[in-house]
C-alpha distance (Angstrom), angle and dihedral (degrees) to the residues before:
residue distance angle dihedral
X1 . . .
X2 3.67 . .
X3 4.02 89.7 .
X4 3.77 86.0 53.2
X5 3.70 97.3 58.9
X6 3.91 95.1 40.9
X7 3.60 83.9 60.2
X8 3.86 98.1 40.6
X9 3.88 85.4 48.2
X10 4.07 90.0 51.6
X11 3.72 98.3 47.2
X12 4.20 81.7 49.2
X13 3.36 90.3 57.2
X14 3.88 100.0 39.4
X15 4.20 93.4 47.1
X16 3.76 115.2 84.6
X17 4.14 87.0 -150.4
X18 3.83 89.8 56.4
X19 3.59 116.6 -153.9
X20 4.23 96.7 -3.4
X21 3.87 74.0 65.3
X22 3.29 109.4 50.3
X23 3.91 95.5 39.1
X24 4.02 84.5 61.1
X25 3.78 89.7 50.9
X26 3.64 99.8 48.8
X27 3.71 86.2 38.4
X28 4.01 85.0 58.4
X29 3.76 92.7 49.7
X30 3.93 95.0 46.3
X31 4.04 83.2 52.1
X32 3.60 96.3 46.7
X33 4.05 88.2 52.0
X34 4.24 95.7 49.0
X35 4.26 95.1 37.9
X36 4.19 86.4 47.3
X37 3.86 88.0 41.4
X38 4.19 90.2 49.6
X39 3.96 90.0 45.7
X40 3.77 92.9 56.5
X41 3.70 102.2 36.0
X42 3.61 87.2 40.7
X43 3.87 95.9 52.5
X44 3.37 88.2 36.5
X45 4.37 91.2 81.6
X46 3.78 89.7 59.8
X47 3.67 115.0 69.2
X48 3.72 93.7 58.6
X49 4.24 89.0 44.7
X50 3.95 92.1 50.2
X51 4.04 84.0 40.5
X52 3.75 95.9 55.2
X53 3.61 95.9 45.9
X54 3.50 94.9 48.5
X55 3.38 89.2 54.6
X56 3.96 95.7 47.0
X57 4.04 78.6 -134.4
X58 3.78 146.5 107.3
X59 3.97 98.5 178.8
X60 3.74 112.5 129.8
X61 3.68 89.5 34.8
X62 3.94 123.7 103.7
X63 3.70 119.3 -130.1
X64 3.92 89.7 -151.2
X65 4.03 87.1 55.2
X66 3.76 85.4 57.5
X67 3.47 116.8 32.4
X68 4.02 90.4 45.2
X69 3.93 84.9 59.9
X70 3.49 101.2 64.2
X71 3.78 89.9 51.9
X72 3.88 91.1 54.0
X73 3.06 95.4 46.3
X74 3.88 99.5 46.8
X75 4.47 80.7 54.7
X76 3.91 87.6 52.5
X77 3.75 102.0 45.9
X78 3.50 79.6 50.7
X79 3.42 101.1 54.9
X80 3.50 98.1 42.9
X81 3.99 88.9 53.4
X82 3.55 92.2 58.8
X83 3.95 101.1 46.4
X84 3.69 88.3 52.3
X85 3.62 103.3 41.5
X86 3.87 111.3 17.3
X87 4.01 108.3 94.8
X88 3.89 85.6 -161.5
X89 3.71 90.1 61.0
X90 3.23 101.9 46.0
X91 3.81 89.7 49.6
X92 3.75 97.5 55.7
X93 4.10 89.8 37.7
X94 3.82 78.7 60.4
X95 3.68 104.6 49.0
X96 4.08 90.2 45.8
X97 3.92 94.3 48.0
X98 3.83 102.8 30.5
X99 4.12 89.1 163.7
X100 3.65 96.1 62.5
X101 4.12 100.6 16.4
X102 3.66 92.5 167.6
X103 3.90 113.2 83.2
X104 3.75 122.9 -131.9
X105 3.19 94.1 -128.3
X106 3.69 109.1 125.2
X107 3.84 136.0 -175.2
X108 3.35 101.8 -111.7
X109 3.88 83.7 67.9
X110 3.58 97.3 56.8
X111 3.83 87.2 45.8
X112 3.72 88.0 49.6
X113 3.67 95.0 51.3
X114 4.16 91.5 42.0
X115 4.13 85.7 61.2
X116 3.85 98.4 41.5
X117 4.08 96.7 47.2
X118 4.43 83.2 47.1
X119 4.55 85.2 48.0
X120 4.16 94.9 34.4
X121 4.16 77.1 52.9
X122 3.27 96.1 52.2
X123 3.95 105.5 40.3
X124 3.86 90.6 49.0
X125 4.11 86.0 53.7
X126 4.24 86.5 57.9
X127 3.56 81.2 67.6
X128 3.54 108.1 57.4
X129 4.00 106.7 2.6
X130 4.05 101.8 42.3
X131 3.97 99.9 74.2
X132 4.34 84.1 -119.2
X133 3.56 128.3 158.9
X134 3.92 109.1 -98.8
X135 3.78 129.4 169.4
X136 3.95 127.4 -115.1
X137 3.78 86.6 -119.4
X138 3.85 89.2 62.8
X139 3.81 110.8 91.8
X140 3.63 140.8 122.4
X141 4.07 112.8 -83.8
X142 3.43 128.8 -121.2
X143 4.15 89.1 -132.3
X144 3.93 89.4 48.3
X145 3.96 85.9 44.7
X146 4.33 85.2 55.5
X147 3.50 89.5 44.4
X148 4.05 97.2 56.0
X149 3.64 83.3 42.5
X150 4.02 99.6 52.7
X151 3.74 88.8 38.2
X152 4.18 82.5 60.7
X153 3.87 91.4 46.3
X154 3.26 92.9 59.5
X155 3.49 102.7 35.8
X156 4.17 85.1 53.3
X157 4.00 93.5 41.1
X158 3.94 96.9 53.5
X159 4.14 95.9 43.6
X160 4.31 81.6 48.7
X161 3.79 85.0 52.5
X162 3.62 101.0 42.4
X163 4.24 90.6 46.0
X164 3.86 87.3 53.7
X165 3.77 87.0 44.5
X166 4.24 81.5 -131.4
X167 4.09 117.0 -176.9
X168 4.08 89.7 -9.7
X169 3.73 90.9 -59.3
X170 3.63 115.4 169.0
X171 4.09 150.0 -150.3
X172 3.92 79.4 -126.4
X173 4.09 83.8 57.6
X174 3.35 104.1 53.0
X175 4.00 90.7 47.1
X176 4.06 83.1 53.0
X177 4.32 82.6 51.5
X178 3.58 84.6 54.7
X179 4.10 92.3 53.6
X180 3.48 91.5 49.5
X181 4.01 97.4 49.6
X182 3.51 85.9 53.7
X183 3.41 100.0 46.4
X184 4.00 88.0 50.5
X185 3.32 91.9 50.6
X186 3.51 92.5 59.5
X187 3.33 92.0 55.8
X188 3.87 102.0 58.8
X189 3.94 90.6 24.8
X190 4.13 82.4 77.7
X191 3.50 100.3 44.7
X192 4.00 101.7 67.5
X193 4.65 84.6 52.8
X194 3.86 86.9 48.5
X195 3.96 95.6 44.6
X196 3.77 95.6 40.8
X197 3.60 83.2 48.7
X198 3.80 93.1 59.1
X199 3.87 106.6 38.8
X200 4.08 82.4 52.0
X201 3.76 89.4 47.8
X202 4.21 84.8 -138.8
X203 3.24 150.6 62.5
X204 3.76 103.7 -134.8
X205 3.58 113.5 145.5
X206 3.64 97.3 28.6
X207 3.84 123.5 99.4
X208 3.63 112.9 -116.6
X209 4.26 86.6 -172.6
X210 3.89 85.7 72.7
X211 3.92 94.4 63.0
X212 3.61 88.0 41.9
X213 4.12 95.6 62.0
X214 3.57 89.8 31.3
X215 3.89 100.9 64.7
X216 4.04 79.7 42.1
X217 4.17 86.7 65.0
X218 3.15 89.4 34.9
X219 3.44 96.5 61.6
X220 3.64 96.6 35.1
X221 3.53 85.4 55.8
X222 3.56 102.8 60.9
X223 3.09 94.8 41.2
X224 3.78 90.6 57.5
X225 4.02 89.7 47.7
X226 4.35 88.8 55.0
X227 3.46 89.1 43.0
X228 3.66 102.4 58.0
X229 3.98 87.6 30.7
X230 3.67 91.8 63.2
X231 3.73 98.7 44.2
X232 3.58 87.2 48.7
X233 4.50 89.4 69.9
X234 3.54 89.7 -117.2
X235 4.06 114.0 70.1
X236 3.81 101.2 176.5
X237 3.35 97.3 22.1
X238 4.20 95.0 63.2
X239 3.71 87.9 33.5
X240 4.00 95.8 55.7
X241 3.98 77.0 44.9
X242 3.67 82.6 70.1
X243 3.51 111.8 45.6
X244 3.75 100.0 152.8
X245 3.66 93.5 62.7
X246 3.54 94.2 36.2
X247 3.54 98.1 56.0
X248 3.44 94.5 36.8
X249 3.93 95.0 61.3
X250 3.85 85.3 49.8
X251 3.73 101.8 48.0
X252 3.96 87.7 43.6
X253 3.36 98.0 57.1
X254 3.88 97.8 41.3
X255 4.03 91.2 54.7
X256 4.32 94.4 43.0
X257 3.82 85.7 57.7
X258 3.95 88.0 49.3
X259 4.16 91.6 47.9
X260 3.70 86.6 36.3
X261 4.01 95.4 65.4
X262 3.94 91.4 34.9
X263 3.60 84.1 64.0
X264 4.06 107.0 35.6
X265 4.24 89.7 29.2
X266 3.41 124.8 20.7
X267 4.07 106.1 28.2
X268 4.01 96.8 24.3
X269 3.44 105.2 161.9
X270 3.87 99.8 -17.2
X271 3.59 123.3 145.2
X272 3.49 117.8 -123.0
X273 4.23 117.6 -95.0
X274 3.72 107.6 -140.1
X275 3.52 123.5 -107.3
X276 4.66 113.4 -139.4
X277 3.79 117.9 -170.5
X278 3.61 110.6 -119.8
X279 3.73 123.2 -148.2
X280 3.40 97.5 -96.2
X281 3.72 94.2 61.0
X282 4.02 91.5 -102.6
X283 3.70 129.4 119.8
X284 3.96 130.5 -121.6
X285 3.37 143.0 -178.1
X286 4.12 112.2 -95.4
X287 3.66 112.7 165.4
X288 3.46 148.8 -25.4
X289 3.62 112.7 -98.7
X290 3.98 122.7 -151.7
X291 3.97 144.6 87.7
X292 4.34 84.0 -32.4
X293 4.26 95.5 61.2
X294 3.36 87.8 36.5
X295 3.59 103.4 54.7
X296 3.97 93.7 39.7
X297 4.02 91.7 51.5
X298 3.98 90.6 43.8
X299 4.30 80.5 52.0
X300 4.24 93.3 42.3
X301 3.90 84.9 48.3
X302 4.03 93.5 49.3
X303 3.73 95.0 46.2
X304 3.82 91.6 49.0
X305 3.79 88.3 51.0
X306 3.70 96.8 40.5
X307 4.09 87.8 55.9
X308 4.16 89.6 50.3
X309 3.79 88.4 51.8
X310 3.92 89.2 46.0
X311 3.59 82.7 51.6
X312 3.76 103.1 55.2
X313 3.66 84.8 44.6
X314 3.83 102.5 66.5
X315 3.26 96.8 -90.2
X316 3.91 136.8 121.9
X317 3.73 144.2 -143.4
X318 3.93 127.9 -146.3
X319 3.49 120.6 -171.3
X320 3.95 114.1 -136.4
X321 3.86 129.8 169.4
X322 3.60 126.5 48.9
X323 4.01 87.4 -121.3
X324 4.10 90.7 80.3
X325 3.66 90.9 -109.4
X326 4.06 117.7 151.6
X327 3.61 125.9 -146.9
X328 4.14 124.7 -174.7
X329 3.66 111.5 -128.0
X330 3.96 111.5 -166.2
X331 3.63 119.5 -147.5
């Protein structure tokens, strides 16, 4: 914070306009952060949507990853609307942070959060709607499914306390509810990836490129967020104002470094093991897949073949050996 006002003080004294000036310059910079920040986090969805249909296949992604997306986003595009455009928000934001009354919300956030609800939408479609190859193992959780439904509880409970205007709740409250959904959500949302991840042992079939942009807007973000929460007078203050985007930049960045080393450390290279649903609904560990199943299936399917042909030929098959092995006889 101290940095910040040195250099607001310098570009005051360096600017012939004074202040007018330097607002429009530290305006500039704050914009150049959030557009940057919406690029990157916005480009960040398509490498795994062009990979997936270029593959004609959604295996090695988790349903839970993607499905729980669209709801957090859907809570922080709607969050974001209502900072920036609700007068009644604004008003109580005002009244309960009269040191930095002006939130730091900005609109490349709500434009962010317009694009990434419209790609979540579309990348949880590939998995059901596109006709792609997905595993039996890939299904919708019952914890993910309590999740979406205690994100709506809440969701519904605050706006019924802030209609009824029960124990001093507020619009500004349920907006805050909002924050906090998404902000759990993007919690769990990682934890399916990373734990698909390492029961398959790789991460074949997910985009790395996605991680790679995303700790970019993450970055950007935050930095964009202590920026304008400095300037404001009141660093933490407008930041904690903020905690969706604050916590957001933070949780981002802590779970890219995690699928960052699965995929240049741990799994390098590794082909993916392949995942069976047992009876009791679980998942374990059945085989390795790679150039070794392939090979002996591609062998199974020519000796069953071969033995037809022999067949049709004239000649004939006995089965010897207790150990299931065949041998051609010819007659």
């Amino acid at each position: 914070m101290a940095t910040l006002q040195v250099v607001k003080r310098t570009l005051l004294a360096l600017t012939e306009d004074g202040p007018t000036e330097v607002m429009d310059t530290t305006s500039s910079i704050s914009r150049t952060f959030g557009w940057i920040y919406f690029i990157a986090w916005s480009l960040s969805f398509y490498p795994q949507l062009i990979a997936t249909y270029r593959r004609r296949s959604v295996t090695g992604l988790s349903v839970d990853f993607f499905t729980i997306n669209v709801v957090g986003f859907a809570a922080y595009t709607t969050s974001t609307y209502l900072f920036l455009f609700s007068p009644t928000v604004r008003r109580q934001y005002a009244e309960r942070h009269p040191h930095s009354p002006r939130p730091t919300v900005q609109l490349n956030d709500l434009a962010f959060g317009i694009n990434a609800l419209v790609m979540a939408s579309l990348m949880w479609s590939q998995l059901w709607f596109w006709g792609f190859k997905r595993e039996k193992t890939q299904r919708l959780t019952r914890a993910m499914l309590s999740v979406i439904v205690a994100s709506a509880s809440a969701i519904s409970i605050s706006s019924a306390l802030s209609y009824f205007r029960i124990g001093g709740w507020e619009l500004l409250d349920v907006v805050y509810t909002l924050s906090y959904v998404k902000l759990a959500i993007t919690v769990l949302k990682y934890i399916p990836q990373a734990y698909l991840n390492y029961s398959r042992q790789s991460t074949k079939g997910w985009s790395i490129y996605n991680i790679l942009l995303d700790t970019t807007g993450g970055t950007l973000s935050l930095a964009q967020l202590f920026w304008d929460s400095a300037l404001s007078g009141d660093m933490w203050g407008a930041a904690r104002g903020n905690p969706m985007k604050l916590g957001l930049g933070f949780v981002t960045l802590a779970f890219d470094a995690l699928f960052m080393a699965q995929h240049y450390v741990w799994y390098r290279g590794n082909e993916p093991r392949q995942l069976v649903a047992s009876e009791d609904g679980e998942e374990d560990r059945d085989s390795e897949m790679g150039s070794e199943v392939d090979s002996e299936e591609d062998e199974e399917r020519g000796t069953i073949a071969s033995t037809r042909e022999g067949q049709r030929g004239g000649y004939g098959t006995l089965k010897a050996s207790n150990e299931g092995r065949i041998r051609t006889l010819s007659f």
